[in-house]
N, C-alpha and C positions, 0 to 999 in steps of 0.2 A: 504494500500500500504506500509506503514511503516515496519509493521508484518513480510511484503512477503520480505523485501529490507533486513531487518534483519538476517531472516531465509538465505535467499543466501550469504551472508555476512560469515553468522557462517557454512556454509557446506564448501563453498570455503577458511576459513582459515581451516577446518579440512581435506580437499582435500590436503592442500599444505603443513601441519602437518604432514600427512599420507606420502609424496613423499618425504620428508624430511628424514625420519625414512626410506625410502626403500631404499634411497639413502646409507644411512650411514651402513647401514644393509649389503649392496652388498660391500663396501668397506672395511667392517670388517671381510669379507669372512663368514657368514654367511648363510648357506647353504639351505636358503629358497629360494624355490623353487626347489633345486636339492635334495630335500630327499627321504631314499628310499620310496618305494609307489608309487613315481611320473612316469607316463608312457609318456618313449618320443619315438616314432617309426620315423624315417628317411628311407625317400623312397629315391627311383632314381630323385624326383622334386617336394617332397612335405615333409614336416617337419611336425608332427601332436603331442601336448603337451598339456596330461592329468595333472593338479599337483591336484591330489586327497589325499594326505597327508596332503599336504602345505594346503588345503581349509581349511581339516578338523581343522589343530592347529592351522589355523587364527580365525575357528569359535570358537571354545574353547576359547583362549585369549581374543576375543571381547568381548564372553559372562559372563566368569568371570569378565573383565573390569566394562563391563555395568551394571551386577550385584552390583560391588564394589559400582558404582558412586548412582546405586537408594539406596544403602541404605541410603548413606552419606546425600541424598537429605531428605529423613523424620524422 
């Protein structure tokens, strides 16, 4: 039980890490999520928002990050 308390501990401060940086991100006009790629169509009563660029350079960033931190670990 300790493990599991642990693990939620450490996702939930990286959840609030994460909202933190998106906050600050949107404030500094930072144009994630409106780059070009991103498909946003507006109907007559319906909003529909692809951001297929923004995924892509979040997954890149994560995985250079996550790359960084496994080396540093062995």
């Amino acid at each position: 039980m300790t493990e599991l308390g642990r693990m939620l501990l450490f996702f939930g401060v990286i959840l609030v890490v994460a909202g933190l940086m998106l906050m600050l991100l949107g404030r500094a006009n930072f144009p994630l999520g409106r780059l070009p790629g991103d498909i946003i169509y507006r109907g007559k009563h319906t909003t529909v928002y692809l951001p297929i660029v923004t995924s892509i350079v979040l997954s890149v960033v994560l995985s250079v990050l996550l790359y960084v931190i496994s080396r540093f670990r062995h």
